[in-house]
N, C-alpha and C positions, 0 to 999 in steps of 0.2 A: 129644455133646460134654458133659464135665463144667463144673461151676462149680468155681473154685478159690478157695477159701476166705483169703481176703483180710484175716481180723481182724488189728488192729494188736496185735502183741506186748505183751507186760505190759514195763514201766518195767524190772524186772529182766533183762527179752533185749534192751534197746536194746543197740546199740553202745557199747563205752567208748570213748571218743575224752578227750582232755586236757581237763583243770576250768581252765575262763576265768573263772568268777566265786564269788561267793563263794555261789550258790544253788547253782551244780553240782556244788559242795565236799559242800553238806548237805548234798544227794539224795547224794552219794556215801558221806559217811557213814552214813544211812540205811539204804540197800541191804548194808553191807560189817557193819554190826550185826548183821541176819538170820545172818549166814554162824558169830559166833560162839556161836548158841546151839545150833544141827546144825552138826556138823564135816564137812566132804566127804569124801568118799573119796580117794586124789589119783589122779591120773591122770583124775576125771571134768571135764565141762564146767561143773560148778557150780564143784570147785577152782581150778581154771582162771580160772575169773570172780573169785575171791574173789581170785586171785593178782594178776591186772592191776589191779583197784579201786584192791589196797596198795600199787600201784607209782604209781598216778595222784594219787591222795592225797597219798602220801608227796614224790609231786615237786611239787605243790601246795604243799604247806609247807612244803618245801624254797626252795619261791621266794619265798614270801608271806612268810615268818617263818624267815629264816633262822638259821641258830647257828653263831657263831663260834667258832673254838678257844680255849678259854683261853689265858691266857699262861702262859708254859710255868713261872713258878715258881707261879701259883695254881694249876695240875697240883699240883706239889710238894708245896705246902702241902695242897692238898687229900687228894692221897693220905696224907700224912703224919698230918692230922684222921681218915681216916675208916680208916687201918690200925691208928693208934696210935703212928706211927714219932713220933721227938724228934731234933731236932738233932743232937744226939751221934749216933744213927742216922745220918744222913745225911752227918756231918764222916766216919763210917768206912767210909760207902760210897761217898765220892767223896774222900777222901784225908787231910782235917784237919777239925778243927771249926770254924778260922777260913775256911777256904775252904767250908762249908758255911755259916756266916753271912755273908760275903762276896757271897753264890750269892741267900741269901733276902730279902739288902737290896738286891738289885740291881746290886752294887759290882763285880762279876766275872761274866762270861757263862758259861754253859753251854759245853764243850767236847763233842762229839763223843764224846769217852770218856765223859764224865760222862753223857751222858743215852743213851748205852746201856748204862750199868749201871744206868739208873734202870727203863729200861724193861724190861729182861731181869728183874732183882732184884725192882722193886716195883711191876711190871706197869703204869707208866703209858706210855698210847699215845707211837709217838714219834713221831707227827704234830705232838703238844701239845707237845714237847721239842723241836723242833728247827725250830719256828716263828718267822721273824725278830724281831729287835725294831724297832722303827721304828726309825730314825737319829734322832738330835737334832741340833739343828741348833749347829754352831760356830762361835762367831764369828772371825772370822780377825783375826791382829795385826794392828795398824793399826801404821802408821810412825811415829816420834814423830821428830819435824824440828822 
């Protein structure tokens, strides 16, 4: 009868199972580090490994620290800062310059047409475009008797 060689795996062949704390977050990071100084091959069991780590991680800080959409005119503005677009841009890509200052004061909502030409034109997601705005709240006539 043989002896079957019973050593306990290196930290690197444990199972990945879901990161419940924030030590198993490190050792995760720890581990998924190694992966980006040798690239894997893909298709091996090492790729493999390095593919679940980024998926356990990334839902890890997906729940811990999550990221909200912007609002859909700081999208705007934002794309507007970081393409170089101006106002004027924006008044002739969604129809007037008063309805593009209208748009970035708040004063007029986003239409459907309007934030797919935003997104099409100047490539801002249209998750961030078509994202509610909360309701405010109105106060209703009161009767005056």
């Amino acid at each position: 009868m043989t002896k079957r060689h019973t050593a306990k795996k290196p930290a690197h062949e444990a199972p990945i199972r879901p990161l419940r704390s924030e030590a198993e977050y490190n050792k995760a990071l720890a581990e998924i580090e190694r992966y980006f100084h040798v690239e894997s091959k893909p298709g091996t069991s090492a790729a493999d490994r390095f593919d679940l780590l980024a998926l356990v991680i990334a839902d890890y800080e997906d729940k811990r620290w999550p990221i909200e959409s912007p609002d859909p005119i700081q999208a705007i503005r934002w794309r507007m800062e970081t393409a170089g677009y101006t106002q004027p841009d924006l008044g002739r890509l969604i129809g007037s310059r008063q309805r593009a200052s209208d748009i970035l004061s708040h004063e007029r909502r986003l239409t459907m047409g309007m934030a797919w030409k935003l997104h099409r034109k100047w490539g801002i997601p249209a998750e961030a475009l078509i994202r509610p705005r909360p309701r405010s709240r109105r106060r209703l006539p009161t009767a005056v008797g």
